[in-house]
C-alpha positions as protocol buffer text, in pm:
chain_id: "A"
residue {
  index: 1
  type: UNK
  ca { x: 7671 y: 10706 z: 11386 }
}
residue {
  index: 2
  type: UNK
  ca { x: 7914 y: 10456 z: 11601 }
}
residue {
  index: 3
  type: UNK
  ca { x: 8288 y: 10645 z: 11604 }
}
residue {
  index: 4
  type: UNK
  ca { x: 8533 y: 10350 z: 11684 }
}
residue {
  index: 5
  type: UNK
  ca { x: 8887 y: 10492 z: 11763 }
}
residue {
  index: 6
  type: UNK
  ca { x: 9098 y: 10193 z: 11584 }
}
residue {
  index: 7
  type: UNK
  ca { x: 9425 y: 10359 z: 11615 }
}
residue {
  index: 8
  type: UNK
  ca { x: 9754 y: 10212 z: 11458 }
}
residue {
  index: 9
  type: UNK
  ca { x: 9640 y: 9955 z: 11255 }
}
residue {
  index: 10
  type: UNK
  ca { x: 9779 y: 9787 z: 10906 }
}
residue {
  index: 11
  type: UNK
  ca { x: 9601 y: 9919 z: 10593 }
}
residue {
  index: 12
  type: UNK
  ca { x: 9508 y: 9604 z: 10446 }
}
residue {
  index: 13
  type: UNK
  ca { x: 9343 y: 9410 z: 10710 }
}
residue {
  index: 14
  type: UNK
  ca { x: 9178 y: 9741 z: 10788 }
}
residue {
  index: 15
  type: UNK
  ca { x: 9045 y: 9744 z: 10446 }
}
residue {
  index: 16
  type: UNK
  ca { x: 8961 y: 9402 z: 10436 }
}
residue {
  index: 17
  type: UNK
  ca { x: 8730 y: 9461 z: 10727 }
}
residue {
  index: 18
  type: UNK
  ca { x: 8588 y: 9775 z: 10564 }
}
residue {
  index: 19
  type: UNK
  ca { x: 8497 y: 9552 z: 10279 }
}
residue {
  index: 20
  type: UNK
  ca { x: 8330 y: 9250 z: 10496 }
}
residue {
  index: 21
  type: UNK
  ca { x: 8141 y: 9506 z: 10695 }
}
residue {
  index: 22
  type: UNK
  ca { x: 8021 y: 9687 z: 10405 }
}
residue {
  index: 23
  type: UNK
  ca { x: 7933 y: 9333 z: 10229 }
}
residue {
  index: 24
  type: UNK
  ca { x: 7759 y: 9192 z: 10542 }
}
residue {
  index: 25
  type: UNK
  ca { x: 7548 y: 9520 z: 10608 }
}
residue {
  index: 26
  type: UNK
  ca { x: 7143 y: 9577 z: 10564 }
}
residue {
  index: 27
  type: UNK
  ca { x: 6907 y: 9822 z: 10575 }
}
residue {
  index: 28
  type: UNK
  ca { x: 6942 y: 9799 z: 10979 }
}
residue {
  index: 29
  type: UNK
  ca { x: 7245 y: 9835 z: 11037 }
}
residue {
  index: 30
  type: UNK
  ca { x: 7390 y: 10118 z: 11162 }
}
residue {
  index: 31
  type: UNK
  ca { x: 7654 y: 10339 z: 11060 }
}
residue {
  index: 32
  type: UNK
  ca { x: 7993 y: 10355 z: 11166 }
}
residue {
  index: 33
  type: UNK
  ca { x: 8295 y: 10584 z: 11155 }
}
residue {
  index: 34
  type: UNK
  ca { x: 8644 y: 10400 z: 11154 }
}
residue {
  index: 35
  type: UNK
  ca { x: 8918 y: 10683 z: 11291 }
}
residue {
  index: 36
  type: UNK
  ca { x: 9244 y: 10535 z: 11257 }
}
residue {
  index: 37
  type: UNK
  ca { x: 9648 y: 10620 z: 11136 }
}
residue {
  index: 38
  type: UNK
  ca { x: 9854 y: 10431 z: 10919 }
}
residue {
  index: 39
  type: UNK
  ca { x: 10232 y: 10283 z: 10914 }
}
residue {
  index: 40
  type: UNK
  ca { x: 10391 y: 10396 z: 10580 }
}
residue {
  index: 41
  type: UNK
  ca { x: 10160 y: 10294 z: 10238 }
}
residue {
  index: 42
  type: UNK
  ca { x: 10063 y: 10390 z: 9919 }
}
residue {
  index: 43
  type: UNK
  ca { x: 9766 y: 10331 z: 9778 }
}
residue {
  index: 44
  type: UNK
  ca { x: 9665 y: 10326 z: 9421 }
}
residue {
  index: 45
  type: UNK
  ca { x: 9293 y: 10393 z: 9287 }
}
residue {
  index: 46
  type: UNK
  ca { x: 9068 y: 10166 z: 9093 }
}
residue {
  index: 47
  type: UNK
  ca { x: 9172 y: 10344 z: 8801 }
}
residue {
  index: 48
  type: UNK
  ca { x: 9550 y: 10438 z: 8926 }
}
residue {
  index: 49
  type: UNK
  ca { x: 9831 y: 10522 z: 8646 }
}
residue {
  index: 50
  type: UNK
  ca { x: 10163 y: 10362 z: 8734 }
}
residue {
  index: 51
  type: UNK
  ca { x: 10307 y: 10635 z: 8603 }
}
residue {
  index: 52
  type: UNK
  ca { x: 10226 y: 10796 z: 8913 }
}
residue {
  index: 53
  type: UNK
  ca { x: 10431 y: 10606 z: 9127 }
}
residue {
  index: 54
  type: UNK
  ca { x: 10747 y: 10767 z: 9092 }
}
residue {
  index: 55
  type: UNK
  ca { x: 10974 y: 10558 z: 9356 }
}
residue {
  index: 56
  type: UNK
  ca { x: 10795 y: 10399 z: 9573 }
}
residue {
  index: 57
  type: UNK
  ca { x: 11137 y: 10205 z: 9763 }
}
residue {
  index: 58
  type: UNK
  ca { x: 11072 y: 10014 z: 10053 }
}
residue {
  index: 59
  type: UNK
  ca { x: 10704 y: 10150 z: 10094 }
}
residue {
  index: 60
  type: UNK
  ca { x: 10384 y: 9911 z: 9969 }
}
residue {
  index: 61
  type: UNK
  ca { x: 10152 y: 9988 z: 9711 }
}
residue {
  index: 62
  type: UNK
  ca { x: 9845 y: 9848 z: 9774 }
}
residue {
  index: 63
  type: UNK
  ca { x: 9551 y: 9827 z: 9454 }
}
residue {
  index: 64
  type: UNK
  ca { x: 9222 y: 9955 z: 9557 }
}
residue {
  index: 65
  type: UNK
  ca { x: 8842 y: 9953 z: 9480 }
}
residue {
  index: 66
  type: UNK
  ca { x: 8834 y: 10341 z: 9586 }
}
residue {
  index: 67
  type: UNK
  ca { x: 8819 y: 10617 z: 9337 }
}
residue {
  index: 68
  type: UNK
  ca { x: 9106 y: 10850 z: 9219 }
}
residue {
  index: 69
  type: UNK
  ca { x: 9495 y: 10816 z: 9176 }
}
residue {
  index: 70
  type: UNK
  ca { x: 9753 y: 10764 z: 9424 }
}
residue {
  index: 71
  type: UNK
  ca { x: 9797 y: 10880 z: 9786 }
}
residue {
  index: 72
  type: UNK
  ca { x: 10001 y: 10839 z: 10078 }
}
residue {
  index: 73
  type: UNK
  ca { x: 9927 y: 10696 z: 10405 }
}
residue {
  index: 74
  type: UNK
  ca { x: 10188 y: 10732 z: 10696 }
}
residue {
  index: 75
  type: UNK
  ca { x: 10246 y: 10825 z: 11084 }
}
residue {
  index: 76
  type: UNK
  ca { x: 10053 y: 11137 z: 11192 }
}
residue {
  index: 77
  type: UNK
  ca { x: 9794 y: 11155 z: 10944 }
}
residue {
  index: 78
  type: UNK
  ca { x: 9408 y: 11106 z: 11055 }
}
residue {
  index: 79
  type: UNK
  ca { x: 9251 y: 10839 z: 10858 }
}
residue {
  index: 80
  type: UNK
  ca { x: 8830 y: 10837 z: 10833 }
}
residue {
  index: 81
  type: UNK
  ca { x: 8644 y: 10576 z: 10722 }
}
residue {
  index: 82
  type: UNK
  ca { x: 8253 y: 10662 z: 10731 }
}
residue {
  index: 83
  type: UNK
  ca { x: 8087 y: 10364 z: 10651 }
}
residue {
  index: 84
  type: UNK
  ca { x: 7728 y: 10545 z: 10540 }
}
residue {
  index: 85
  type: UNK
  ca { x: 7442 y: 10396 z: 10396 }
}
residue {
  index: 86
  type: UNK
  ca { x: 7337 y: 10711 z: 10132 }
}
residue {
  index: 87
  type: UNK
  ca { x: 7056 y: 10575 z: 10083 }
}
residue {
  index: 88
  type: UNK
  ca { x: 6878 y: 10598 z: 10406 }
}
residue {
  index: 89
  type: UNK
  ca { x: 7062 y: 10952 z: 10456 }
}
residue {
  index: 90
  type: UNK
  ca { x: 6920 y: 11039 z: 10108 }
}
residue {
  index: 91
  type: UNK
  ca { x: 7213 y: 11175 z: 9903 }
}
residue {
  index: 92
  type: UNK
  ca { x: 7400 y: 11069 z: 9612 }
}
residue {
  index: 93
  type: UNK
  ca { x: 7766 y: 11045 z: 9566 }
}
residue {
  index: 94
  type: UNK
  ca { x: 7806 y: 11437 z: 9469 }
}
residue {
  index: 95
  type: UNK
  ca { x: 7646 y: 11529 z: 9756 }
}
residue {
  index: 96
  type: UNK
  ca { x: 7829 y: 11268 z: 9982 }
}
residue {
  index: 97
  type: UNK
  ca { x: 8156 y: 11433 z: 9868 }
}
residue {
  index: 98
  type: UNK
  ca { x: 8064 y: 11764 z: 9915 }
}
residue {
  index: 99
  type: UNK
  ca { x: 8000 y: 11668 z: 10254 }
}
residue {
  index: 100
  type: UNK
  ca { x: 8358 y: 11521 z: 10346 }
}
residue {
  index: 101
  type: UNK
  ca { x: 8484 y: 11787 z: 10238 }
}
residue {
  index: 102
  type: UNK
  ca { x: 8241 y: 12011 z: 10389 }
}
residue {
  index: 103
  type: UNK
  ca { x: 8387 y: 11811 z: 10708 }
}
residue {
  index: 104
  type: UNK
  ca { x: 8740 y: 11882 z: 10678 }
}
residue {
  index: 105
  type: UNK
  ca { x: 8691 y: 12244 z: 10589 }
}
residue {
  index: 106
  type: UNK
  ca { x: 8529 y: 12327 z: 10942 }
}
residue {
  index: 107
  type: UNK
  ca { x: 8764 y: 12118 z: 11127 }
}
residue {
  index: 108
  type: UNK
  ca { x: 9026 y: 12307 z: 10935 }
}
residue {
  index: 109
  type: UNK
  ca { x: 8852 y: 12648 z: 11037 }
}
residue {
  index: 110
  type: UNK
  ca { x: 8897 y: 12528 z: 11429 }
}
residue {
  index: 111
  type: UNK
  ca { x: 9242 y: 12564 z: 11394 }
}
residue {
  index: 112
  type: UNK
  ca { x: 9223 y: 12886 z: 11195 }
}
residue {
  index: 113
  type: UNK
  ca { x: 9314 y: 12765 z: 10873 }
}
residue {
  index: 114
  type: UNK
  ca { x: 9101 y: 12834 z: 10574 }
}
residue {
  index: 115
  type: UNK
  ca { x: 9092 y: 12492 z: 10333 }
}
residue {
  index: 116
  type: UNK
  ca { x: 8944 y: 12551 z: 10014 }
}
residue {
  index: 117
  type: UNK
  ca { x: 8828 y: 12333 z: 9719 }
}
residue {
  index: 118
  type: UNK
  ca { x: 8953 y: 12327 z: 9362 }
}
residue {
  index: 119
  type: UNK
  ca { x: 8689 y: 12241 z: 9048 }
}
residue {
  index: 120
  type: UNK
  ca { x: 8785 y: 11882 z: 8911 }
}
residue {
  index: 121
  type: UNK
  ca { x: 9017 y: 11802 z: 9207 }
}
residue {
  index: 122
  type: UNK
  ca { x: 8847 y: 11663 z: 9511 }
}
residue {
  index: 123
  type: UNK
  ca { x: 9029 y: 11724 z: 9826 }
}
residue {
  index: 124
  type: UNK
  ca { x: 9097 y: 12035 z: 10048 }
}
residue {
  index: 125
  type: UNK
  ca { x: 9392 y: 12277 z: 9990 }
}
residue {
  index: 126
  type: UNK
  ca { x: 9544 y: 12565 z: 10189 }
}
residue {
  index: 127
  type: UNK
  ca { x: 9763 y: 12864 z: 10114 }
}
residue {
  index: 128
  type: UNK
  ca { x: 10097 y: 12791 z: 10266 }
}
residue {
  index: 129
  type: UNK
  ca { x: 10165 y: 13140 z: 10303 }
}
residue {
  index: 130
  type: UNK
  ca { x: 9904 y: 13270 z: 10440 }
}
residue {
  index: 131
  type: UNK
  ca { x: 9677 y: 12988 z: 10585 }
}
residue {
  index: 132
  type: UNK
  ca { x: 9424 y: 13156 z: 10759 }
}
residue {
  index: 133
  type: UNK
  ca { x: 9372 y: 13397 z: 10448 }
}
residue {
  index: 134
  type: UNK
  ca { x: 8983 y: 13385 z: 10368 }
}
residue {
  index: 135
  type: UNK
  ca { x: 9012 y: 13682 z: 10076 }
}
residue {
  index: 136
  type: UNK
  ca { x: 9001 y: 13549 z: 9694 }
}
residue {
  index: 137
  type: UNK
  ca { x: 9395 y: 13590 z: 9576 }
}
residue {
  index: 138
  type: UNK
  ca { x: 9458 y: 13889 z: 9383 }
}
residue {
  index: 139
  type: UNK
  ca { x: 9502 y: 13887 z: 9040 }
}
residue {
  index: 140
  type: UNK
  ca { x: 9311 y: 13688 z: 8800 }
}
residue {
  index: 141
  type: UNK
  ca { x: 9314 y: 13312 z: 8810 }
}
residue {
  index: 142
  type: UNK
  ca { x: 9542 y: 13109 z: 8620 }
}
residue {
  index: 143
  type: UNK
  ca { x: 9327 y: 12813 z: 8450 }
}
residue {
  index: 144
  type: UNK
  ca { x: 9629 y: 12596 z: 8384 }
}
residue {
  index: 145
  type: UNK
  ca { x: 9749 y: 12609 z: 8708 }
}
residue {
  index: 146
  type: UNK
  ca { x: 9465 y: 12566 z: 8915 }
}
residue {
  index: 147
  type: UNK
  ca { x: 9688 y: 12462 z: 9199 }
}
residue {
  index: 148
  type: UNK
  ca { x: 9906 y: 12764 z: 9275 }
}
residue {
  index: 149
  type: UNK
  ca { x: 9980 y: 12919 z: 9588 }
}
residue {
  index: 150
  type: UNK
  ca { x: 9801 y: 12583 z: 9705 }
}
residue {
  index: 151
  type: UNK
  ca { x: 9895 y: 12263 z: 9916 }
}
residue {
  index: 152
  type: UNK
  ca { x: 9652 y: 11989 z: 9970 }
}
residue {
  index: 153
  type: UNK
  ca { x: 9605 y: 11874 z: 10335 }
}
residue {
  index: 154
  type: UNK
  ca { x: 9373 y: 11650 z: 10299 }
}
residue {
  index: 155
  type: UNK
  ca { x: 9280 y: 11367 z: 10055 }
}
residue {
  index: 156
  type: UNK
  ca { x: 8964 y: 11215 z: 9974 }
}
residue {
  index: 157
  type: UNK
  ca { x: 8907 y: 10827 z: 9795 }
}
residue {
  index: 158
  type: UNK
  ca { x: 8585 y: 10680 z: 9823 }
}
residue {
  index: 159
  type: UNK
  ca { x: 8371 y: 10376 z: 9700 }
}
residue {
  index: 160
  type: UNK
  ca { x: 7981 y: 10330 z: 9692 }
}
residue {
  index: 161
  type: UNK
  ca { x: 7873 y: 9947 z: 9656 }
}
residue {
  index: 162
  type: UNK
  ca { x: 7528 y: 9894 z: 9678 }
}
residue {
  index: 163
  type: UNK
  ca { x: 7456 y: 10273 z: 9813 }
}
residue {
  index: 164
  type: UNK
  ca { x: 7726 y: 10240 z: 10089 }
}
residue {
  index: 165
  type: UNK
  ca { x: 8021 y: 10446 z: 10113 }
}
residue {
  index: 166
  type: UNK
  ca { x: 8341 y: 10237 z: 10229 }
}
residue {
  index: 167
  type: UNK
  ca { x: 8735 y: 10388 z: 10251 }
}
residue {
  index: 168
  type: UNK
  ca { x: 8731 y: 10770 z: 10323 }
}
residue {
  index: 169
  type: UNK
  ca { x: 8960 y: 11118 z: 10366 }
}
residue {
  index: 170
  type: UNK
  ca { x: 9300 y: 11111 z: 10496 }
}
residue {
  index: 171
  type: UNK
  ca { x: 9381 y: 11460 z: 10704 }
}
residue {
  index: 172
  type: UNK
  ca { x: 9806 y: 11534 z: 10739 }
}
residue {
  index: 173
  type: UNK
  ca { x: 9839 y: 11635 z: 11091 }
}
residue {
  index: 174
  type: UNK
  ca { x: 10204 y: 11588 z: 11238 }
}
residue {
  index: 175
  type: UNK
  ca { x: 10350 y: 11467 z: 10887 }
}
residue {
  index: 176
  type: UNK
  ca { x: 10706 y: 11351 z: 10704 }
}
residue {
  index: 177
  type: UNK
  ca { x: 10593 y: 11487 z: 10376 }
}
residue {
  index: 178
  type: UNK
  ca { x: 10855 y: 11310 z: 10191 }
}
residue {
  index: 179
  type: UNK
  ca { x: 10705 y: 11048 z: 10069 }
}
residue {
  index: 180
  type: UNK
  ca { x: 10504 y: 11270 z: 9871 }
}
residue {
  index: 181
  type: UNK
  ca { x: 10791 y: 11311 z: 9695 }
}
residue {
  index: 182
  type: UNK
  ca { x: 10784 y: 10944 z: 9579 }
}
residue {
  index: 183
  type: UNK
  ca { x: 10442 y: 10994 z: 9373 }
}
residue {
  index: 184
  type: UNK
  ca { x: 10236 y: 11252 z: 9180 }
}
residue {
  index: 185
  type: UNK
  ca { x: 9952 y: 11315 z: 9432 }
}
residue {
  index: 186
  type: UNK
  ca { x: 9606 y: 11191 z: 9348 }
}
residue {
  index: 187
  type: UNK
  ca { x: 9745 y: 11198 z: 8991 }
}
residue {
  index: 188
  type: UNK
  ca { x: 9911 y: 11573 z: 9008 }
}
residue {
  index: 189
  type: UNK
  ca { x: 10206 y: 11602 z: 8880 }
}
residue {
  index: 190
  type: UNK
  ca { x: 10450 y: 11871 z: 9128 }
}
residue {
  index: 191
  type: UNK
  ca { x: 10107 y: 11918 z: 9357 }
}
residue {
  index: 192
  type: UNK
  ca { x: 10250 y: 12032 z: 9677 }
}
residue {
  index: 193
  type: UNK
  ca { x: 10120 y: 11859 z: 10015 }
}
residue {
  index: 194
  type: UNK
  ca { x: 10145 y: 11994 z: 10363 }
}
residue {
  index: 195
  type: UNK
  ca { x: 9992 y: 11916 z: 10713 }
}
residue {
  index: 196
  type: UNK
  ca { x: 9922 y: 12150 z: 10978 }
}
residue {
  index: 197
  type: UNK
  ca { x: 10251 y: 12136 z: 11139 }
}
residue {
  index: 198
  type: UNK
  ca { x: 10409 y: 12274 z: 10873 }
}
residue {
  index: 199
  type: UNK
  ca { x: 10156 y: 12572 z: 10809 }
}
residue {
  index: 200
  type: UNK
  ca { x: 10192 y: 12662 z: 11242 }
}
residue {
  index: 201
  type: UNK
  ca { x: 9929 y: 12486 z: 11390 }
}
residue {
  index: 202
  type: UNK
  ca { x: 10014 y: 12230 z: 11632 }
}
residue {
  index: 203
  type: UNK
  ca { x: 9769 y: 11987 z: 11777 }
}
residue {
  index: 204
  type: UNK
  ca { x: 9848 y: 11564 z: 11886 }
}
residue {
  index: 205
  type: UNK
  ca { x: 9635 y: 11317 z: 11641 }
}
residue {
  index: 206
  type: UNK
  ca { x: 9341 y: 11221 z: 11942 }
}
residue {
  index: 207
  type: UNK
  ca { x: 9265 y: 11595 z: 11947 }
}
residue {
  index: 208
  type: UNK
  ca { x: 9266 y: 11683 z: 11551 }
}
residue {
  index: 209
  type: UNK
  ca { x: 9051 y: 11274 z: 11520 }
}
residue {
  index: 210
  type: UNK
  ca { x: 8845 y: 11349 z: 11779 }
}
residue {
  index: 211
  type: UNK
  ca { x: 8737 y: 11696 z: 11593 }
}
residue {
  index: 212
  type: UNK
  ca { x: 8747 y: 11577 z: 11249 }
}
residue {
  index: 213
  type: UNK
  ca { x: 8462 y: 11301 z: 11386 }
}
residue {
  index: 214
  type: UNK
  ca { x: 8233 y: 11544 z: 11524 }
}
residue {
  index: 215
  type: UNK
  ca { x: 8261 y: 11717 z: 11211 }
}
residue {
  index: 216
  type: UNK
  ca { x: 8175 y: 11451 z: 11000 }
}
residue {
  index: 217
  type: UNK
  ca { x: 7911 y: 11291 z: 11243 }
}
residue {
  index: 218
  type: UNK
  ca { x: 7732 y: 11590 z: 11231 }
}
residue {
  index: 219
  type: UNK
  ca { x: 7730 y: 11622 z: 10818 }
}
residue {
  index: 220
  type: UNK
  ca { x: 7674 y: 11234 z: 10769 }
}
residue {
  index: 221
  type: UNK
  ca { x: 7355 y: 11223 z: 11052 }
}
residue {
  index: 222
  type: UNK
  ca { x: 7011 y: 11231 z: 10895 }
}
């Protein structure tokens, strides 16, 4: 897999090239991993609510191919793109999902922070209060509020055209969470987000990209 460092770049021409590579691509062609962060945007899912964007103000919405609901993407926040061919790395989309995430949870666990999944709600999530926690919470589980004690860190949106992936995770590093504020998260109505600053781990965005890649290089490798 190719890791190209993009930086600060614009979302859309950044997805526009996501798009042309993933159009122009064969069987031969190699895969990549875009790392990159973005100024202030949200972006809305192929099959986004408006409802969801609460007040949006001065930031763009931009409409997507990618699965899922709204998300933000702003200044110190790691953005991956892996650009896979799942065909040739012989997994289907379940599988290619359980991978990001598989990702983000061990880059997660090099900081000493414990992400965890929740059923129906792709992304990673940490306890706020106790982020390195790896015990099962006590008490028994509340199943309509499969989100509490939880903040997600990390967001996932993906799209598979012709068995390859194109757009990616998003991983809050060194975040302003307020625009958060502005939408219900991935479609979640009062879902709480966070980034790693704000749980006590401290780390610059070339240091938490450059571990997030070898994560996912070494999940997405046949």
């Amino acid at each position: 897999m190719i890791v190209k460092t993009l930086g600060w770049v614009d979302y859309l021409p950044t997805l526009e090239a996501m798009r042309a590579f993933t159009a122009a691509r064969d069987a031969d062609t190699p895969d990549e991993l875009w790392l990159c962060e973005h100024p202030p945007t949200f972006t809305q899912g192929i099959a986004g609510k408006p409802e969801h964007l609460l007040l949006p103000g001065d930031i763009p919405v931009v409409p997507t191919e990618r699965g899922g609901q709204v998300t933000y993407h702003g200044p110190g926040q790691v953005t991956a793109y892996p650009l896979v061919d799942l065909r040739r790395l012989g997994i289907y989309v379940k599988e290619y999902v359980f991978r990001l995430e598989t990702a983000l949870i061990q880059t997660l666990d090099g900081y000493g922070v414990t992400g965890l999944r929740v059923a129906g709600a792709p992304g990673i999530y940490v306890r706020p209060a106790d982020p390195g926690a790896h015990a099962a919470p006590a008490g028994p589980t509340d199943p309509a509020n499969a989100f509490k004690g939880l903040a997600k860190i990390a967001a996932l949106g993906i799209k598979i055209n012709r068995h390859c992936s194109f757009h990616g995770l998003a991983l809050n590093v060194a975040m302003d969470l307020e625009p958060f504020g502005r939408i219900n998260p991935c479609g979640y109505e009062g879902l709480e987000t966070t980034s790693l600053d704000k749980i006590g781990v401290f780390t610059d965005w070339p240091t938490a990209a450059s571990r997030l890649a070898e994560r996912l290089s070494a999940q997405l490798t046949p």
